[in-house]
N, CA, C and O atoms as a GROMACS GRO file, in nm:
protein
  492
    1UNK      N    1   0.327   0.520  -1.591
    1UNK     CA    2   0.312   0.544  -1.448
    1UNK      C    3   0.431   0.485  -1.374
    1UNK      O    4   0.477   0.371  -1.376
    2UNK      N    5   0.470   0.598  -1.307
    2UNK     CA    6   0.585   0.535  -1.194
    2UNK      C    7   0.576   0.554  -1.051
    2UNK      O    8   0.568   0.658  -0.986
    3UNK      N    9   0.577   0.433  -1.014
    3UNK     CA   10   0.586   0.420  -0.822
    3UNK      C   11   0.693   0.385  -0.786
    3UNK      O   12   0.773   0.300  -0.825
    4UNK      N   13   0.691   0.456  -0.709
    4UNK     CA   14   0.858   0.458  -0.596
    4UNK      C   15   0.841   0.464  -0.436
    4UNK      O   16   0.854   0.568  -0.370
    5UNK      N   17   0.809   0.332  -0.383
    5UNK     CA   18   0.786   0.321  -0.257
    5UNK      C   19   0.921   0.282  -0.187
    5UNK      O   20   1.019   0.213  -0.218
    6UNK      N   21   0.873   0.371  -0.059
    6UNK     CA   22   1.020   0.368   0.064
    6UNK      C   23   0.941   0.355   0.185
    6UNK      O   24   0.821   0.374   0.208
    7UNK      N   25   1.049   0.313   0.264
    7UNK     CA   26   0.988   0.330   0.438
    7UNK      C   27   1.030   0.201   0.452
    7UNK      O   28   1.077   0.205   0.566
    8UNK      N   29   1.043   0.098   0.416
    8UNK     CA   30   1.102  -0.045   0.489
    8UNK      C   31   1.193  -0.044   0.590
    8UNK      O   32   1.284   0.038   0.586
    9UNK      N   33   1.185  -0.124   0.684
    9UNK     CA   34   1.308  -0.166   0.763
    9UNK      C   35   1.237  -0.255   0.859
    9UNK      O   36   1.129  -0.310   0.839
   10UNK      N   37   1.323  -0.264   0.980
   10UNK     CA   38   1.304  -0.355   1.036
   10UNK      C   39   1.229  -0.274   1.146
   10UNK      O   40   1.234  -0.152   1.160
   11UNK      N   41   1.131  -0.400   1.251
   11UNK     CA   42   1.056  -0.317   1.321
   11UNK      C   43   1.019  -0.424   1.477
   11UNK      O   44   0.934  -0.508   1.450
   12UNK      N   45   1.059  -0.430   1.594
   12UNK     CA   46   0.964  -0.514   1.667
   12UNK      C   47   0.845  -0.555   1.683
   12UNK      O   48   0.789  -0.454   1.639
   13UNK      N   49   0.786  -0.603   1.703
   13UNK     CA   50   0.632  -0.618   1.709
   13UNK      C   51   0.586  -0.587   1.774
   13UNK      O   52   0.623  -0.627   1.884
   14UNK      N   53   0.441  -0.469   1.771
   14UNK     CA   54   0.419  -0.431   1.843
   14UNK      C   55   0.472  -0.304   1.784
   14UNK      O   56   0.396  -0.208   1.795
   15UNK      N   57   0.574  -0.285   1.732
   15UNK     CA   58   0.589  -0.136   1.654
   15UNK      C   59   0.530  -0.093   1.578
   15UNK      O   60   0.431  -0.157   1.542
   16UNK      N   61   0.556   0.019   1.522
   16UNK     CA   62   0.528   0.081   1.370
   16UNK      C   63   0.590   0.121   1.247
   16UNK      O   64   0.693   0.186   1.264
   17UNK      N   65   0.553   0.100   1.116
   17UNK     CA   66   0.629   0.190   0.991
   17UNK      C   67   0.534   0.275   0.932
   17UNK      O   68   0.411   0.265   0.939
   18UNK      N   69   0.609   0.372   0.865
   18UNK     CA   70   0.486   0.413   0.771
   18UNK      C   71   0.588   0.390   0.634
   18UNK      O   72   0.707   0.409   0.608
   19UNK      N   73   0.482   0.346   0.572
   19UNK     CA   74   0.589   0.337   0.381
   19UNK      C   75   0.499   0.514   0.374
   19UNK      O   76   0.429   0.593   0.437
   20UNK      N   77   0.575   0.485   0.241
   20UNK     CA   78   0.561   0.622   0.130
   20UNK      C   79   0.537   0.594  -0.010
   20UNK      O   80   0.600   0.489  -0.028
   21UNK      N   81   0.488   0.622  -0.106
   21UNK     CA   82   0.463   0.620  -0.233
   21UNK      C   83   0.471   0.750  -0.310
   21UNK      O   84   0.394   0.840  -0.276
   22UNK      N   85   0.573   0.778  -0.433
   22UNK     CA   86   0.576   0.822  -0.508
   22UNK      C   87   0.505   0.861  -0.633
   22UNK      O   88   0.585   0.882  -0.724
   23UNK      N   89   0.406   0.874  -0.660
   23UNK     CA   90   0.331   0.832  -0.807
   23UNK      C   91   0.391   0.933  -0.916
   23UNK      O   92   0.370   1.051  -0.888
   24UNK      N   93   0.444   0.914  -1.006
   24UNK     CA   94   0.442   1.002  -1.149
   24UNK      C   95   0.406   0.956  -1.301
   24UNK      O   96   0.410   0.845  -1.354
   25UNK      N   97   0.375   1.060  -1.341
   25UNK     CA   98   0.371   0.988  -1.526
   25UNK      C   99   0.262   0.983  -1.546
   25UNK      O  100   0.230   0.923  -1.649
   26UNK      N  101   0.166   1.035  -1.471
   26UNK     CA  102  -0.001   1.034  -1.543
   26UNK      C  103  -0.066   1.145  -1.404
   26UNK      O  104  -0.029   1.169  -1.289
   27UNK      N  105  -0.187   1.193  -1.497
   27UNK     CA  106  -0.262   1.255  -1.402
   27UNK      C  107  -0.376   1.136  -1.318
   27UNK      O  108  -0.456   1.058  -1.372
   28UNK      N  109  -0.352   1.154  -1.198
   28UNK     CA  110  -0.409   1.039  -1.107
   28UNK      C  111  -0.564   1.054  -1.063
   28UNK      O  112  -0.623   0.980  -0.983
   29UNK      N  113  -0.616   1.164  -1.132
   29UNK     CA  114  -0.725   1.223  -1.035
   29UNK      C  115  -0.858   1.081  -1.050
   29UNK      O  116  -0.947   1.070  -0.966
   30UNK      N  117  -0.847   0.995  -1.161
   30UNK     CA  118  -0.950   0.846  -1.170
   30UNK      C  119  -0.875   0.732  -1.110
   30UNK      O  120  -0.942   0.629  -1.113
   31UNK      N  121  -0.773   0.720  -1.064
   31UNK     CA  122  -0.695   0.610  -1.028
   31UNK      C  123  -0.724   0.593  -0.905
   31UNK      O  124  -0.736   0.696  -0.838
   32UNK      N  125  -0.745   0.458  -0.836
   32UNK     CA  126  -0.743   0.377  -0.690
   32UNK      C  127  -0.569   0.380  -0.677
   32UNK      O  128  -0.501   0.374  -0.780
   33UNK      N  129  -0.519   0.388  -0.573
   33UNK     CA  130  -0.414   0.362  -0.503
   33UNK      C  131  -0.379   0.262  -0.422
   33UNK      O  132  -0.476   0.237  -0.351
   34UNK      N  133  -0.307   0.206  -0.401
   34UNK     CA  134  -0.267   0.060  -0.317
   34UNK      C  135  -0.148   0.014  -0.316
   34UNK      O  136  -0.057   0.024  -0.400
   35UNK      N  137  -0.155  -0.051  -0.190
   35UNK     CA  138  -0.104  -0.122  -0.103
   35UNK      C  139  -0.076  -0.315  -0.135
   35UNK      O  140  -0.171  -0.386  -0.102
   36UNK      N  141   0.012  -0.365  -0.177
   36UNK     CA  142  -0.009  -0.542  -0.185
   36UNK      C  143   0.134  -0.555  -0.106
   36UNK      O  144   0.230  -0.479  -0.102
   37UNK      N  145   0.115  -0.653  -0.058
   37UNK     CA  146   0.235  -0.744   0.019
   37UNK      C  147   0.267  -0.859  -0.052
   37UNK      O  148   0.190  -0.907  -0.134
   38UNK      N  149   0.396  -0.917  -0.021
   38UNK     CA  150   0.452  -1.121  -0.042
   38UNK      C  151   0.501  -1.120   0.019
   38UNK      O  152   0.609  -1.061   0.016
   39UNK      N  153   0.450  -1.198   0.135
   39UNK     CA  154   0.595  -1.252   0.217
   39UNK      C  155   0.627  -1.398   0.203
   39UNK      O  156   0.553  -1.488   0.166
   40UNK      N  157   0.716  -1.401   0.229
   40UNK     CA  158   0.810  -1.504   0.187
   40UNK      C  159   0.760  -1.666   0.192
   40UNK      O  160   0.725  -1.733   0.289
   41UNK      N  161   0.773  -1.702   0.034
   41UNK     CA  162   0.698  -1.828   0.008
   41UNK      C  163   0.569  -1.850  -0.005
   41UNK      O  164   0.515  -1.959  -0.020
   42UNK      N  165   0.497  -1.705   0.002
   42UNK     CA  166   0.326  -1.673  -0.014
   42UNK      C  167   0.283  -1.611  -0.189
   42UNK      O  168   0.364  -1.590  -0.280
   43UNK      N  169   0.166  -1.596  -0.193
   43UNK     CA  170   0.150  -1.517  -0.282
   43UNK      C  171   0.136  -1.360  -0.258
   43UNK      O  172   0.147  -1.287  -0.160
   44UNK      N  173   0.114  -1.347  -0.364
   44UNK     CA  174   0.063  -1.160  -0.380
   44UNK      C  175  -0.049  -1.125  -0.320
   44UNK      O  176  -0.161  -1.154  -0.363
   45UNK      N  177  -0.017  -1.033  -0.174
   45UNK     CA  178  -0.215  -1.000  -0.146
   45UNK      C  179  -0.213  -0.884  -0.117
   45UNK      O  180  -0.110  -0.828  -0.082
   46UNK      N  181  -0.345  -0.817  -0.128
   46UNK     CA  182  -0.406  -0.718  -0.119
   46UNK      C  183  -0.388  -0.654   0.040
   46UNK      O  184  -0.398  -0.724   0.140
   47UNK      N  185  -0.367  -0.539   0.042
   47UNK     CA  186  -0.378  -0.483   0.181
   47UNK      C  187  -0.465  -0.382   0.181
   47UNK      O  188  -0.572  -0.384   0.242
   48UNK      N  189  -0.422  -0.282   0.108
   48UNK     CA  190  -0.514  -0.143   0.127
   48UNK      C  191  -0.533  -0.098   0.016
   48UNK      O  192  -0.473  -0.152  -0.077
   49UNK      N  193  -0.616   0.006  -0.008
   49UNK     CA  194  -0.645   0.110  -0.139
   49UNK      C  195  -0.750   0.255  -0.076
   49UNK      O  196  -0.826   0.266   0.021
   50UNK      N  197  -0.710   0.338  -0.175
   50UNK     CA  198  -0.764   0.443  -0.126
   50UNK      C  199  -0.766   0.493  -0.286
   50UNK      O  200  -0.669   0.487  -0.360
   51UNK      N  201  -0.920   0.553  -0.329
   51UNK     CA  202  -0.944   0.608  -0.436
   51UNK      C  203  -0.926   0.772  -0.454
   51UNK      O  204  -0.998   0.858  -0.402
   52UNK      N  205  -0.816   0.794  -0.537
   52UNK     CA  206  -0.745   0.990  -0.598
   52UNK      C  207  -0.864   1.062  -0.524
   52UNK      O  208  -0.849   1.159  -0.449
   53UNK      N  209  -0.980   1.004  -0.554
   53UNK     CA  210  -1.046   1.163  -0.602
   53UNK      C  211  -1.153   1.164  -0.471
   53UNK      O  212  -1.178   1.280  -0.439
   54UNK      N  213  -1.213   1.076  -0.398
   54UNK     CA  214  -1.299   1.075  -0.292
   54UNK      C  215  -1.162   1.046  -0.196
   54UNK      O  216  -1.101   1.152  -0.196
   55UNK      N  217  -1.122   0.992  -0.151
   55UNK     CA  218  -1.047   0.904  -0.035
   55UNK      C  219  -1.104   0.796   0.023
   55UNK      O  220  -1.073   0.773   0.140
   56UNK      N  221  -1.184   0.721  -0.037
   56UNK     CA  222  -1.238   0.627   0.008
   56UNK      C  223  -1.150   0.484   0.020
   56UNK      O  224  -1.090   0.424  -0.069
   57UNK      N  225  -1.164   0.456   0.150
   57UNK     CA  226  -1.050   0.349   0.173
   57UNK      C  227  -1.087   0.205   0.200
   57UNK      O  228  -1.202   0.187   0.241
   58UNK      N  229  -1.006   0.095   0.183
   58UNK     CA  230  -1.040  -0.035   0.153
   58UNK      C  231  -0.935  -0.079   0.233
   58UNK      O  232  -0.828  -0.020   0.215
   59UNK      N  233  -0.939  -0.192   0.341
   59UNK     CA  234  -0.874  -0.270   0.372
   59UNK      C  235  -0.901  -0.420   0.401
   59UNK      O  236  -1.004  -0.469   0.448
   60UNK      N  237  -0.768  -0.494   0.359
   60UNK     CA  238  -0.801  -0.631   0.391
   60UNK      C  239  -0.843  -0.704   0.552
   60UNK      O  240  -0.812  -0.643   0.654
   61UNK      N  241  -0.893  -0.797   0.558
   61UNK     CA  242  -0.923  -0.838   0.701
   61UNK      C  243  -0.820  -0.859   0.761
   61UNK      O  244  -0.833  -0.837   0.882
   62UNK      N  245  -0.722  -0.892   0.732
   62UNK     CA  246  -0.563  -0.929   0.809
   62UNK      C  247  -0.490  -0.778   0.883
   62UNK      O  248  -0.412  -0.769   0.978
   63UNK      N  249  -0.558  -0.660   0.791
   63UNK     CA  250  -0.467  -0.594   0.842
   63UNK      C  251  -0.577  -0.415   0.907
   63UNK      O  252  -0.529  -0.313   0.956
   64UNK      N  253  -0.734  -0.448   0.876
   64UNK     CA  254  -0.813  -0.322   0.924
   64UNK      C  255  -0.805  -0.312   1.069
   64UNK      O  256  -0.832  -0.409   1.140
   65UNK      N  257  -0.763  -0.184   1.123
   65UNK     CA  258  -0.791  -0.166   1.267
   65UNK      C  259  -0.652  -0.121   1.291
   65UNK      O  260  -0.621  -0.045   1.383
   66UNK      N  261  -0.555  -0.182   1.190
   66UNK     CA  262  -0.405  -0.170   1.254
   66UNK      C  263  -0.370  -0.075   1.147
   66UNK      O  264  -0.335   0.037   1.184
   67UNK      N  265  -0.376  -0.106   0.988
   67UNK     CA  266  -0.314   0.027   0.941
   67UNK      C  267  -0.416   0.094   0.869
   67UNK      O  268  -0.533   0.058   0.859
   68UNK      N  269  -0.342   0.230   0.802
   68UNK     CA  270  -0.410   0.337   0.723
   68UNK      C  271  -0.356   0.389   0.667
   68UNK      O  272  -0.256   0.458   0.690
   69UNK      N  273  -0.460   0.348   0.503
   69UNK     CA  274  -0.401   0.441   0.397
   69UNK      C  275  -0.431   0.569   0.374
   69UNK      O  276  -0.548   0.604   0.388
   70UNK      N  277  -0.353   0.642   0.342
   70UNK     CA  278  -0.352   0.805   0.291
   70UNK      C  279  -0.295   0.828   0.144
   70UNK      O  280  -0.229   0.765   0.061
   71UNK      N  281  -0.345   0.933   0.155
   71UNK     CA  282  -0.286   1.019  -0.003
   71UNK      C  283  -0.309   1.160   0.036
   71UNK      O  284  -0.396   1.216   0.104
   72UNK      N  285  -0.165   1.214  -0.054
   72UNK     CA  286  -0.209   1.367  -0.066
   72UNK      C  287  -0.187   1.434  -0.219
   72UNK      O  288  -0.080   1.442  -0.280
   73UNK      N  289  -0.276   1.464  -0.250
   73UNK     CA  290  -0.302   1.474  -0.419
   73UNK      C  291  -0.215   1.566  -0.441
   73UNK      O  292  -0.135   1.544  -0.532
   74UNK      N  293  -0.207   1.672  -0.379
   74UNK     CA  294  -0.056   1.769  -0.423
   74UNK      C  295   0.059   1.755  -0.406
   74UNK      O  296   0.151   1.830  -0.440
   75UNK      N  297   0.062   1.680  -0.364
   75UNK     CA  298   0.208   1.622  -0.359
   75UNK      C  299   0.258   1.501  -0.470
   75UNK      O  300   0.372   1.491  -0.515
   76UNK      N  301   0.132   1.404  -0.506
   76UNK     CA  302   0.114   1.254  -0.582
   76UNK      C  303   0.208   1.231  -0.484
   76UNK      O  304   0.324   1.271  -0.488
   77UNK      N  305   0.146   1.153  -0.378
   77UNK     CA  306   0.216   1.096  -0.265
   77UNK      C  307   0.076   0.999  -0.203
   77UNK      O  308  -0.037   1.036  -0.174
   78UNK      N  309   0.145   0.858  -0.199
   78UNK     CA  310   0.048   0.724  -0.088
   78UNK      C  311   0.125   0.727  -0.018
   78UNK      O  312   0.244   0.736  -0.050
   79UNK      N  313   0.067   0.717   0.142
   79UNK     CA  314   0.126   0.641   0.250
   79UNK      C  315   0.025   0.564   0.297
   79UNK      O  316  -0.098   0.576   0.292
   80UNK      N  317   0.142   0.435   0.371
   80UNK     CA  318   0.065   0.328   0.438
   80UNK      C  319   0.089   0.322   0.582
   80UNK      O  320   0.168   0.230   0.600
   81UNK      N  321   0.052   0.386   0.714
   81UNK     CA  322   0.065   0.393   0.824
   81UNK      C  323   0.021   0.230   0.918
   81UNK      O  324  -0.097   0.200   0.934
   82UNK      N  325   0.116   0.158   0.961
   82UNK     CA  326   0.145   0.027   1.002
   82UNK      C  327   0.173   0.051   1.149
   82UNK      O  328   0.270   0.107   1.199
   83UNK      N  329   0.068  -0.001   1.208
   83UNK     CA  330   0.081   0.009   1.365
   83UNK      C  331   0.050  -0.111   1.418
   83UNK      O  332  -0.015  -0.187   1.348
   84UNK      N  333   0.090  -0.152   1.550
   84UNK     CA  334   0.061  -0.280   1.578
   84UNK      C  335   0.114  -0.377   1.507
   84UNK      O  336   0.048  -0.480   1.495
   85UNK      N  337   0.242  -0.368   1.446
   85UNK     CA  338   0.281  -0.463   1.374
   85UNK      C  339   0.300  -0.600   1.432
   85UNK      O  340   0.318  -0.609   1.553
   86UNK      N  341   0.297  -0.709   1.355
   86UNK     CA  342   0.315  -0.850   1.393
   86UNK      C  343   0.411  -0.907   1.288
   86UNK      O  344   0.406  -0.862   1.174
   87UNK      N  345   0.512  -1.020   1.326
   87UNK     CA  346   0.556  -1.087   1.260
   87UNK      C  347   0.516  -1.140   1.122
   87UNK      O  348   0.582  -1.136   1.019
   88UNK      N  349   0.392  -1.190   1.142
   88UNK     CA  350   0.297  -1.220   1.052
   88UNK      C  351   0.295  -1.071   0.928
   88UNK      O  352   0.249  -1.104   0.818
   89UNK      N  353   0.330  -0.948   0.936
   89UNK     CA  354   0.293  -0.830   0.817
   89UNK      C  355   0.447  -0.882   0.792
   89UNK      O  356   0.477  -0.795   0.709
   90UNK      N  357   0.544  -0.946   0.801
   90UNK     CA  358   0.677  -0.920   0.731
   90UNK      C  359   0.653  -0.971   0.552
   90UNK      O  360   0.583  -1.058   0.501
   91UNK      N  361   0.722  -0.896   0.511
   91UNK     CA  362   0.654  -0.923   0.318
   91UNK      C  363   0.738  -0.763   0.287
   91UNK      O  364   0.742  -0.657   0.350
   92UNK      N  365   0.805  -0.815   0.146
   92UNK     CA  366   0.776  -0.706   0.051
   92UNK      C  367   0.649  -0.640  -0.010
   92UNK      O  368   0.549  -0.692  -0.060
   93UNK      N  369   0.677  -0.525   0.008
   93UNK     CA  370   0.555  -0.450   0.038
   93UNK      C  371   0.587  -0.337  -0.090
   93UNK      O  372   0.675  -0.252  -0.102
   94UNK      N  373   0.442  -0.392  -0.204
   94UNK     CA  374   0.420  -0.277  -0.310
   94UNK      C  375   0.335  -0.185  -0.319
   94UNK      O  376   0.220  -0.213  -0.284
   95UNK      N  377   0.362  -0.048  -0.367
   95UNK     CA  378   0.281   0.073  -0.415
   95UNK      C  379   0.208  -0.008  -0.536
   95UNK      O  380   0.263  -0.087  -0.614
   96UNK      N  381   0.096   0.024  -0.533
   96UNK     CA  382   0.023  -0.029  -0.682
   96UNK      C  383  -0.124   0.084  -0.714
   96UNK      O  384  -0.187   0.164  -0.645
   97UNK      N  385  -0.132   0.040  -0.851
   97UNK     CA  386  -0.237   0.188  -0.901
   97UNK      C  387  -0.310   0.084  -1.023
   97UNK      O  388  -0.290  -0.021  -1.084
   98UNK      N  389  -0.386   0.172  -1.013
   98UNK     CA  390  -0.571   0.103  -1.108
   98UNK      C  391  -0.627   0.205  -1.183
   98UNK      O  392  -0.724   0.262  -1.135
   99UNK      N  393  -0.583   0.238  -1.291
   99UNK     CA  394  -0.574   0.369  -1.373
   99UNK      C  395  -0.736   0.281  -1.448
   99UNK      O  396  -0.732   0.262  -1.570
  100UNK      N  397  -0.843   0.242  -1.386
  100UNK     CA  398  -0.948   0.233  -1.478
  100UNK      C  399  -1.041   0.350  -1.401
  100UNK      O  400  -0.991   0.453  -1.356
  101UNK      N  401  -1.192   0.316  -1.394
  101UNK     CA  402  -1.269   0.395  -1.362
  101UNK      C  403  -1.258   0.454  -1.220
  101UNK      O  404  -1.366   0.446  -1.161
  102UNK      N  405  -1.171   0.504  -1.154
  102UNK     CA  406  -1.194   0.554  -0.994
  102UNK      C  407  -1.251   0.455  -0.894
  102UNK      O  408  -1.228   0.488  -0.778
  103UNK      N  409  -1.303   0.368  -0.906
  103UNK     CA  410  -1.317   0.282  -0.802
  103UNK      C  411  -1.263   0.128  -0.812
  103UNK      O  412  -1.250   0.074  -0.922
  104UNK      N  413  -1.238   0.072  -0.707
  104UNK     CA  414  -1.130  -0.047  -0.680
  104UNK      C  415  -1.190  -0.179  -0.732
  104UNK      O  416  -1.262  -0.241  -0.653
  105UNK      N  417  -1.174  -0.216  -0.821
  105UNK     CA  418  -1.238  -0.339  -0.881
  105UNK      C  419  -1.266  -0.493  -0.779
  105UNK      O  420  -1.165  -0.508  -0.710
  106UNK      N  421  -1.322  -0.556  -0.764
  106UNK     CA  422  -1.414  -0.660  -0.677
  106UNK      C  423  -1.319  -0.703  -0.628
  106UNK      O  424  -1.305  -0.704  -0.506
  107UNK      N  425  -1.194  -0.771  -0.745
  107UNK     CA  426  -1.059  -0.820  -0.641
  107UNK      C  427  -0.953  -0.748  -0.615
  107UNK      O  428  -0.848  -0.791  -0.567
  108UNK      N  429  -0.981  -0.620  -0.650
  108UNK     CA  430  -0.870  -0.536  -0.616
  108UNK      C  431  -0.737  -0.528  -0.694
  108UNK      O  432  -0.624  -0.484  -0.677
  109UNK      N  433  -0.841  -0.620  -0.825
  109UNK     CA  434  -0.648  -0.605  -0.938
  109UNK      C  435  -0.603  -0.494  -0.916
  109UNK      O  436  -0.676  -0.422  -0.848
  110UNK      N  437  -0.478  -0.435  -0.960
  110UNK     CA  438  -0.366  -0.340  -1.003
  110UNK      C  439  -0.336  -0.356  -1.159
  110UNK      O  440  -0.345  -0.461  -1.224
  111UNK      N  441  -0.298  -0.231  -1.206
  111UNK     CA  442  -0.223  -0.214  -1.331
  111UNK      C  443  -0.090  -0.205  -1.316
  111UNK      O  444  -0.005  -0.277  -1.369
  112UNK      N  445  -0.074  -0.100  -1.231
  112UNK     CA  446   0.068  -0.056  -1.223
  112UNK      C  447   0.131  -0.100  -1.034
  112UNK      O  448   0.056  -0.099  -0.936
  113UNK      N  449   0.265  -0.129  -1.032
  113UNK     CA  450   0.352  -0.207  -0.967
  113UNK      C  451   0.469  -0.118  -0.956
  113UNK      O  452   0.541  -0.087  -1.052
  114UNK      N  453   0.488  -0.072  -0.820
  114UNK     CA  454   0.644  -0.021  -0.837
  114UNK      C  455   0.711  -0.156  -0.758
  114UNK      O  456   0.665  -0.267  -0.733
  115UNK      N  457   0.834  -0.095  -0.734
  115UNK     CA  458   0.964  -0.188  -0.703
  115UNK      C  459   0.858  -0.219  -0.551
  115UNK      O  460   0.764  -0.160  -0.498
  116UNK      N  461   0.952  -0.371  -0.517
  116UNK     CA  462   0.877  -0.316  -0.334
  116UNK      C  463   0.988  -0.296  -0.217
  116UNK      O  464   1.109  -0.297  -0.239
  117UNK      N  465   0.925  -0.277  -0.083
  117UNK     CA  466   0.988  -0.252   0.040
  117UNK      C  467   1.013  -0.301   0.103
  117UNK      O  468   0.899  -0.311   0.149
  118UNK      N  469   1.095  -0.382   0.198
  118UNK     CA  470   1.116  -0.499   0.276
  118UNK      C  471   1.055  -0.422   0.378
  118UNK      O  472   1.077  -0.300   0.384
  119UNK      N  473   0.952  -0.501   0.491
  119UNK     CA  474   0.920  -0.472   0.622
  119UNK      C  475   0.958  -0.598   0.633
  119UNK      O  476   0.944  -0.684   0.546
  120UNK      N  477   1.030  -0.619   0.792
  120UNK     CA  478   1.078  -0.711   0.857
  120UNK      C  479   1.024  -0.712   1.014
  120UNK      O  480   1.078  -0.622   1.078
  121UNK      N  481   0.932  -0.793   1.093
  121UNK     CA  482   0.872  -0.770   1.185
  121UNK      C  483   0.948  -0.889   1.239
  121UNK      O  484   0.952  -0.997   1.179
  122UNK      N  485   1.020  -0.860   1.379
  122UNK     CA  486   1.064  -0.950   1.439
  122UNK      C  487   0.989  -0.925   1.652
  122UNK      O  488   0.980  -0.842   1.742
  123UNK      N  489   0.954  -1.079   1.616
  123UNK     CA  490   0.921  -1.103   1.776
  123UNK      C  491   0.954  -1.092   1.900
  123UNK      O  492   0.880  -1.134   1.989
   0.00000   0.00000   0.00000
């Protein structure tokens, strides 16, 4: 499985990005899709997920209300739509996938990891 997420840059606060996700190398139709962030000097956390085959979507408390995940299965394409941004979302920002049973496991592990995206939210 390969992810290839884009859309980073820099953004005021109070702005918006949307990333993009690439998926190839497997048929996705049982896989959860997602979203994890690090920003700088933190750990790895969870943001969003959205499951191939329903669209059923998951977000963390830091960030529901402000963004939204999508997918479009004909394309094997995730996006993460980021509105209301705050200083606080700045983090490299990964595409990630859960090639087990179609739904998002309790903590939201990942299997697969693409490269990530710099979002930079300045005040």
């Amino acid at each position: 499985v390969q992810l290839q997420a884009s859309g980073g840059g820099w953004v005021l606060a109070g702005g918006s990005l949307r990333l993009s996700c690439s998926a190839s190398g497997s048929t996705f139709s049982n896989f959860v899709m997602g979203w994890s962030r690090q920003a700088p000097g933190k750990e790895r956390e969870f943001v969003a997920a959205v499951t191939w085959r329903g669209g059923s979507t998951y977000y963390s408390a830091s960030v529901k209300g402000r963004f939204t995940i999508s997918r479009d299965n004909a394309k094997n394409m995730v996006y993460l739509q980021m509105n209301s941004l705050k200083p606080e979302d700045t983090a490299v920002y990964y595409c990630t996938a859960d090639g087990g049973s179609g739904y998002p496991r309790p903590d939201f592990g990942m299997d697969y990891w693409g490269k990530g995206t710099l979002v930079t939210v300045s005040s």
